[in-house]
DOVOFI-767220 format. One line per 8 residues: number of its first residue (from 1); their letters; for each residue x, y, z of C-alpha. Coordinates in steps of 0.02 Angstrom, whole numbers. Layout:
! DOVOFI-767220
NUM) a) X,Y,Z | ...
//
This chain:
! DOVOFI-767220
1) xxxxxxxx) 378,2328,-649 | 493,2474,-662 | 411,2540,-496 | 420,2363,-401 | 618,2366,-447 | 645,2540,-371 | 549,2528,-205 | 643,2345,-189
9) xxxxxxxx) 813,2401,-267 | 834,2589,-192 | 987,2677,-221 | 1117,2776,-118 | 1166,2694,52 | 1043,2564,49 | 1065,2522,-133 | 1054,2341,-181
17) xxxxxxxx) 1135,2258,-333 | 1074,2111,-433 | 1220,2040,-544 | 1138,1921,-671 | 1226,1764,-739 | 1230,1687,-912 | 1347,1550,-986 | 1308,1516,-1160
25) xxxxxxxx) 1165,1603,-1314 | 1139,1499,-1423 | 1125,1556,-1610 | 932,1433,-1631 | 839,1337,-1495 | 916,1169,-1460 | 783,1037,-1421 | 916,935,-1339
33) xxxxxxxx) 1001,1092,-1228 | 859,1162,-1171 | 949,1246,-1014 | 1017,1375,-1129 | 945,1516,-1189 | 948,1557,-1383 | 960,1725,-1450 | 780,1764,-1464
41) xxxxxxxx) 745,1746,-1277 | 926,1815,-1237 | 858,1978,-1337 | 691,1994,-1246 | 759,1937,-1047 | 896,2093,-1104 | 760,2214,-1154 | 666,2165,-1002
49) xxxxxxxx) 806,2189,-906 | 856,2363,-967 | 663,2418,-934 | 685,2383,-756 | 834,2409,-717 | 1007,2527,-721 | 1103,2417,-810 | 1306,2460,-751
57) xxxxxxxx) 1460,2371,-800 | 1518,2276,-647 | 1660,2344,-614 | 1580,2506,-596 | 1449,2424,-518 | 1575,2358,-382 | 1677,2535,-351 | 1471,2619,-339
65) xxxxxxxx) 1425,2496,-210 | 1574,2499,-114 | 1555,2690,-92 | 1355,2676,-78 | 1337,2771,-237 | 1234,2643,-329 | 1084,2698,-420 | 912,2625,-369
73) xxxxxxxx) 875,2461,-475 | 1048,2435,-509 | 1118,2272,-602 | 1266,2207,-681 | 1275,2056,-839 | 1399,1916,-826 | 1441,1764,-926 | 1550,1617,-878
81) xxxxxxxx) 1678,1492,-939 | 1700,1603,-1115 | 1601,1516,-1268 | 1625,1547,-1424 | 1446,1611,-1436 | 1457,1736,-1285 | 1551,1843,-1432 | 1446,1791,-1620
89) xxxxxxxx) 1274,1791,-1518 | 1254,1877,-1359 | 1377,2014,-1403 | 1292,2088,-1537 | 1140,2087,-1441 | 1203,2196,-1304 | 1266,2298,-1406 | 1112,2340,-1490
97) xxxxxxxx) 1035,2403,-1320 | 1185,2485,-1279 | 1244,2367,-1146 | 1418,2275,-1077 | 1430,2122,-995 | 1591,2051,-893 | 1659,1874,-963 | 1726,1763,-833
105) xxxxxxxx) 1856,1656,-942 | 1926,1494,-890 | 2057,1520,-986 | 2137,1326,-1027 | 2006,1310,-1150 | 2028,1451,-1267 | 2097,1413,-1459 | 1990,1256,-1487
113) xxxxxxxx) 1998,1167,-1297 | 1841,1097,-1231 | 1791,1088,-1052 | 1743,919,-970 | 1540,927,-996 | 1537,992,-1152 | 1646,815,-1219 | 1510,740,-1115
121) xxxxxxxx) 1354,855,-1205 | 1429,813,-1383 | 1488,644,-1365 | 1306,590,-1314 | 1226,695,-1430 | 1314,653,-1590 | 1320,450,-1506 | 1333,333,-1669
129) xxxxxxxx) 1205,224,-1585 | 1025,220,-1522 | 1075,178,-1364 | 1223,227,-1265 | 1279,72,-1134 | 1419,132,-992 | 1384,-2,-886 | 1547,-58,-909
137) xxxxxxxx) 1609,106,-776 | 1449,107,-678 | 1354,242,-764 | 1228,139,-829 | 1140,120,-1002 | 1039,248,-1104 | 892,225,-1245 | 919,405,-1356
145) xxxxxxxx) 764,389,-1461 | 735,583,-1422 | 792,733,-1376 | 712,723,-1192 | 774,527,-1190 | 949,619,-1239 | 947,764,-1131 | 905,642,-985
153) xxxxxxxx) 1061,546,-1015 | 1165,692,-1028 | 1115,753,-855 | 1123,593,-764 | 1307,556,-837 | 1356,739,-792 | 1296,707,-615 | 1381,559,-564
161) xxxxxxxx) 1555,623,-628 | 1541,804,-591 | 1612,787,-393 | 1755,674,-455 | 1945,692,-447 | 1989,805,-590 | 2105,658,-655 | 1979,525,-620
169) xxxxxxxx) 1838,627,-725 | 1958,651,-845 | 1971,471,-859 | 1774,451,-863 | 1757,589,-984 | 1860,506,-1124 | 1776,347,-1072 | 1601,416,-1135
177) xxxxxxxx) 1674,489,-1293 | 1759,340,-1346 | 1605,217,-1321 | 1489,340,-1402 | 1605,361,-1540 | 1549,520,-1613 | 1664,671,-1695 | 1692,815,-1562
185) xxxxxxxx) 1685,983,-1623 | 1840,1105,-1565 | 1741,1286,-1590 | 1625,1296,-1453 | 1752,1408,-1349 | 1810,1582,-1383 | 1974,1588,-1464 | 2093,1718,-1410
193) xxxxxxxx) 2104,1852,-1528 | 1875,1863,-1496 | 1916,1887,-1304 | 2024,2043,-1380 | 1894,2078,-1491 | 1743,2091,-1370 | 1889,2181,-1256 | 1892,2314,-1387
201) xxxxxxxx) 1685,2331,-1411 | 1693,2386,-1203 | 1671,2213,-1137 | 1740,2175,-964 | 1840,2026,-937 | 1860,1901,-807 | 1975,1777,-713 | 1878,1584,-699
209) xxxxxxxx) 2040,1475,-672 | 2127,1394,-807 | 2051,1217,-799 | 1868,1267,-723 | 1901,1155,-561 | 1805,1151,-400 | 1925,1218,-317 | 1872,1203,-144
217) xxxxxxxx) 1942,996,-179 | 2107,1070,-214 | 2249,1110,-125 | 2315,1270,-69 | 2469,1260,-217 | 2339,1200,-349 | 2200,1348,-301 | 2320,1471,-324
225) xxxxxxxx) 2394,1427,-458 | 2227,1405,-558 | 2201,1568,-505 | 2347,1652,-532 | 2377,1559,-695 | 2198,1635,-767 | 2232,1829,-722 | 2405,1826,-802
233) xxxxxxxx) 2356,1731,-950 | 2229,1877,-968 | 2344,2012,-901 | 2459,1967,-1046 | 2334,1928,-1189 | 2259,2099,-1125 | 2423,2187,-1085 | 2274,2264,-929
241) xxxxxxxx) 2273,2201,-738 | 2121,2099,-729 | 2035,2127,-553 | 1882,2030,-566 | 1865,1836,-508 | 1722,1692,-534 | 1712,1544,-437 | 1689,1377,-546
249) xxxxxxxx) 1523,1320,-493 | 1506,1433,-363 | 1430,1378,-219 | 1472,1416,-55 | 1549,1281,39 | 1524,1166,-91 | 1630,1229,-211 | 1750,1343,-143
257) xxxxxxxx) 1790,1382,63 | 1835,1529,153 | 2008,1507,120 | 1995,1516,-43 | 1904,1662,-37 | 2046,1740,70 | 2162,1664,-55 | 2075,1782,-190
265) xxxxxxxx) 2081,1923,-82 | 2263,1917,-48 | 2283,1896,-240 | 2226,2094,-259 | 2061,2070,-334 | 1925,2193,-333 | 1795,2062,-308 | 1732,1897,-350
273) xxxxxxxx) 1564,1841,-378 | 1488,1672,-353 | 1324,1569,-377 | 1233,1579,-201 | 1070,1673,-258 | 1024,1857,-184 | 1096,2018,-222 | 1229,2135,-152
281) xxxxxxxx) 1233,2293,-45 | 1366,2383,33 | 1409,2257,165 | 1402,2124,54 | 1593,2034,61 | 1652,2086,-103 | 1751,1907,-124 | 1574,1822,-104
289) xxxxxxxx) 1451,1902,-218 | 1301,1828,-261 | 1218,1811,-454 | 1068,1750,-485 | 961,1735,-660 | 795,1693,-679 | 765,1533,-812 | 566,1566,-846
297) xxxxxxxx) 520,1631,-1016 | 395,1751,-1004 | 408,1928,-943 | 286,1924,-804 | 377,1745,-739 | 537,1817,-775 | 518,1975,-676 | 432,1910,-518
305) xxxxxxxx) 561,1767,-479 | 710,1909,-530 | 589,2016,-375 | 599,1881,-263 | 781,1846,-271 | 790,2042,-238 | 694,1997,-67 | 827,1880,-29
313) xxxxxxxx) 944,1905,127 | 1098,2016,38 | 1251,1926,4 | 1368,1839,132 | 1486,1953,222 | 1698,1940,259 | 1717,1780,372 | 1512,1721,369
321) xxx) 1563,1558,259 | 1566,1400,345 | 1714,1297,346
//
């Protein structure tokens, strides 16, 4: 494998760089949240990782490709939104294979907040009842006799409010918790004295907006100052300048638009890295770069799919998003 990665991934001026995303590690599988890794296969997709690759910190990742000094098979770990768990779980396992990551923090729901489909995640989950009606809102009526029956409901709720107003999902949010009628829990983020914590252990962090919006529904006023509110929340907590930006979501066009990604720019960040899959070389626009992480367990599925993405056209340059 280690081969494959450096005739794909050279180095130098034609180096290539594969920035891998994560959002939460759980501490034991979850039958019900099965899209998230636990720390057993967190441990062995790192290991795996670190066998094929150079591992860098990103923002040393960023300054190497921008001066097409990268090594071959370089890569770069990120996490977003800033769980508690990204510090008790997945922490301590980079750490143990000498490794950093960069945590993109959306920074409203530190100190016990919880973002908007999480409240949906736990109020369906921890539902009183075995069977969860919404019909009253449109979003139809759920059996929850499993996990799959459960996990099914969570992910058809989540898409039919995720593209709404802020307010309006807001609104639908608290809807689902009330009905289902379960206690919410207030410690799945990161408080803020662990983002200073896994500051001090060499972890990189990251700008994500205050309220994890899509901002490309927002207004100029509102874009910026989700933005700007994140970086000096940090910048303060931090007493550091924070040059390194996520996009909520992440998609191109979908989620954000070229004018937010001049709006970043112009805000003096280094870079900013979203969720279009491929990887970045030197020409890549440094506002637009892509992540990708493969979701099969096994090494051998693991590794080809991470290949493939490698094989991918590079990420989008200045001005080549769509308006």
């Amino acid at each position: 494998m280690k081969a494959v990665a450096r005739m794909l991934s050279p180095g130098g001026r034609k180096g290539r760089l594969s920035i891998l995303i994560f959002h939460r590690v759980l501490a034991r599988r979850d039958a019900i949240m099965n899209w998230d890794r636990d720390a057993l296969e967190f441990e062995r997709a790192i290991a795996w990782l670190k066998a094929w690759f150079n591992v860098l910190p990103l923002d040393e990742a960023i300054v190497r490709l921008r001066d097409r000094s990268l090594p071959a098979c370089a890569a770069a770990i990120t996490f977003d939104d800033g769980y508690a768990d990204n510090c008790t779980v997945a922490m301590p396992i980079l750490q143990s294979h000498g490794l950093t990551a960069t945590f993109f923090i959306a920074t409203g729901y530190l100190d016990g907040g919880r973002m908007w489909n999480d409240t949906v995640v736990e109020a369906v989950r921890r539902c009183r009842t075995a069977s969860l009606d919404l019909s009253a809102e449109g979003l139809g009526r759920y059996e929850l006799g499993s996990p799959e029956a459960i996990r099914e409901a969570i992910m058809s709720i989540l898409n039919q409010v995720k593209y709404q107003d802020p307010r309006e999902r807001l609104k639908t949010v608290d809807y689902v918790a009330s009905v289902a009628g379960g206690v919410l829990p207030s410690d799945l983020m990161l408080t803020s004295e662990q983002v200073k914590m896994m500051r001090r252990a060499g972890m990189s962090i990251g700008a994500h907006t205050v309220t994890h919006p899509i901002i490309g529904r927002l207004g100029p006023d509102e874009v910026r100052a989700e933005i700007v509110g994140s970086k000096e929340f940090l910048e303060s907590l931090l007493q550091e300048r924070v040059g390194l930006f996520a996009y909520p979501n992440g998609q191109p066009t979908l989620d954000y638009r070229r004018e937010d990604a001049e709006a970043i720019r112009s805000l003096g960040f280094d870079a900013a890295v979203t969720t279009a899959s491929g990887v970045a070389d030197a020409d890549s626009d440094l506002m637009q770069l892509p992540r990708f992480t493969p979701w099969e367990r096994t090494r051998l599925r693991f590794g080809v799919r991470l290949f493939r993405n490698i094989l991918q056209n590079p990420g989008l340059r200045a001005g080549q998003l769509a308006d």
